[in-house]
C-alpha positions as CSV (number, residue, x, y, z in Angstrom):
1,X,36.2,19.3,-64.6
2,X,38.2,19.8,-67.5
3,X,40.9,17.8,-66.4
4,X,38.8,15.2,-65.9
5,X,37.3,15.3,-69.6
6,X,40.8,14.9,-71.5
7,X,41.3,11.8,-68.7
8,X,37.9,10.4,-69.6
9,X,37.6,11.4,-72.3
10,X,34.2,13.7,-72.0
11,X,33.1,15.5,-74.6
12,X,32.1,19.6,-73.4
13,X,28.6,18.6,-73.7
14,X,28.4,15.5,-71.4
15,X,30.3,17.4,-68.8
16,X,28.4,20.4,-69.4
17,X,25.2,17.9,-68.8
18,X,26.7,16.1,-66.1
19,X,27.6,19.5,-63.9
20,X,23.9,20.7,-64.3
21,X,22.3,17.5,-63.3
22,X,25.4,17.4,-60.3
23,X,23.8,20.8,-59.5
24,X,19.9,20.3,-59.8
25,X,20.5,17.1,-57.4
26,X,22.1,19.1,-54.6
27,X,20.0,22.4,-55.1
28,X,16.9,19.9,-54.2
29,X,18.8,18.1,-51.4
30,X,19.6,21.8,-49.7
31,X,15.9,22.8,-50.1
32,X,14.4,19.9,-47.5
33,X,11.2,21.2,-46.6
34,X,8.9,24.5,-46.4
35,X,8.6,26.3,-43.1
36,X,4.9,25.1,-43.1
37,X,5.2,21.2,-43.2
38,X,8.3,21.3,-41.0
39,X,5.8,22.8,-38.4
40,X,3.4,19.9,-39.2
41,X,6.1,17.8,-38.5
42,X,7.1,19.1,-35.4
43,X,3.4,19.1,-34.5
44,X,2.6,16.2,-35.0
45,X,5.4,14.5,-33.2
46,X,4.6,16.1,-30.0
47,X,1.1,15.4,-30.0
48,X,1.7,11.7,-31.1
49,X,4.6,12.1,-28.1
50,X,2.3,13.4,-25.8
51,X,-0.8,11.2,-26.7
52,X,2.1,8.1,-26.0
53,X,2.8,9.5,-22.8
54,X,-0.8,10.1,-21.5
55,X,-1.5,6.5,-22.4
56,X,1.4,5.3,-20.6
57,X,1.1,7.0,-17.8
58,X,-3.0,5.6,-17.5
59,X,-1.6,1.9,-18.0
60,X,1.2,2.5,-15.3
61,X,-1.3,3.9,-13.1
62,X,-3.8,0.9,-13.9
63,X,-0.8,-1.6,-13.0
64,X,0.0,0.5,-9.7
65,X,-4.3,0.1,-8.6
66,X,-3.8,-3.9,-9.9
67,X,-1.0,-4.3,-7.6
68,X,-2.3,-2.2,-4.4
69,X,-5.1,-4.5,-4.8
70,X,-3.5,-7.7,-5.3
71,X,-1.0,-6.8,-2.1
72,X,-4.2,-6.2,-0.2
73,X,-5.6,-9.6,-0.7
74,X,-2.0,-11.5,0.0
75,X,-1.5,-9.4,3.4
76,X,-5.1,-10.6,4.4
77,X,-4.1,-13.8,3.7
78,X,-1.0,-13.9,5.3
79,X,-3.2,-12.3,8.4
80,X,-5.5,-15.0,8.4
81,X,-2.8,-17.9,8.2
82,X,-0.6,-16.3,10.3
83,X,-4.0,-16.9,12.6
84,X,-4.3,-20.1,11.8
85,X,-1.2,-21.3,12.9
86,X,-0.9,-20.1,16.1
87,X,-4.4,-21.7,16.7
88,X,-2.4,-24.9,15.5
89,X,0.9,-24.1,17.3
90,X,-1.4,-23.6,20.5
91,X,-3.4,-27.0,19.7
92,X,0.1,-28.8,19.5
93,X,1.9,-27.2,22.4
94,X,-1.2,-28.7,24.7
95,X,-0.8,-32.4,22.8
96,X,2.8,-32.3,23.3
97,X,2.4,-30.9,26.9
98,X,-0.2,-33.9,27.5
99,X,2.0,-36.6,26.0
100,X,4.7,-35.2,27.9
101,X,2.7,-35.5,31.2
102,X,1.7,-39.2,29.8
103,X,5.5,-40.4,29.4
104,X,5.9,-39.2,33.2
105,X,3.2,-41.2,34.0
106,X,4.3,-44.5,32.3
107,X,8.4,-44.1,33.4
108,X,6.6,-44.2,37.1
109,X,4.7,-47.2,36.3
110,X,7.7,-48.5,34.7
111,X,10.0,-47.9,37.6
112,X,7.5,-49.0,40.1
113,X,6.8,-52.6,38.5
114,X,10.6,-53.4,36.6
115,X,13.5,-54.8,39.2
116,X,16.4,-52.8,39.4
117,X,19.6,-53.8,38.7
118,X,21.6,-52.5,42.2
């Protein structure tokens, strides 16, 4: 620091003043805290930590019951459409079976009653 006072031009007592406030400030940074609210600290983190993850896991688990229940009620669905349709597929196969039995019917008319053309 003496160098620096003839550049600056310091006077002994500022940089006396300035080296013990230069000191006080990093003798209170290296102190950081007591043993006992470092522990507080620490505690307190893990409970919060712990209480996060307990209420976390309970909403996951509420989603996972929402969903089984919710996949429940669309498989019964899906079981009674699925139902459904092959009472419809079974109701059209027969109409279409009868209209097919119907156009047999009316080509025999048809050929019976039209001329040919031999």
């Amino acid at each position: 620091m003496q160098s620096a006072t003839a550049k600056d031009a310091f006077t002994p007592e500022q940089v006396v003043w300035l080296e013990k406030r230069i000191n006080a400030a990093w003798s209170q940074a290296e102190r950081g805290f007591d043993k006992a609210t470092l522990m507080w600290i620490i505690g307190g983190l893990t409970a919060l930590g712990v209480a996060a993850s307990a209420f976390l896991y309970n909403e996951i688990g509420s989603v996972r019951d929402e969903l089984r229940a919710e996949i429940g009620t669309v498989r019964a669905e899906i079981g009674t459409v699925r139902d459904e349709l092959r009472v419809e597929i079974g109701t059209v196969r027969a109409q279409v079976s009868d209209n097919r039995a119907s156009l047999a019917r009316i080509e025999a008319i048809l050929n019976e009653r039209l001329p040919r053309n031999e």
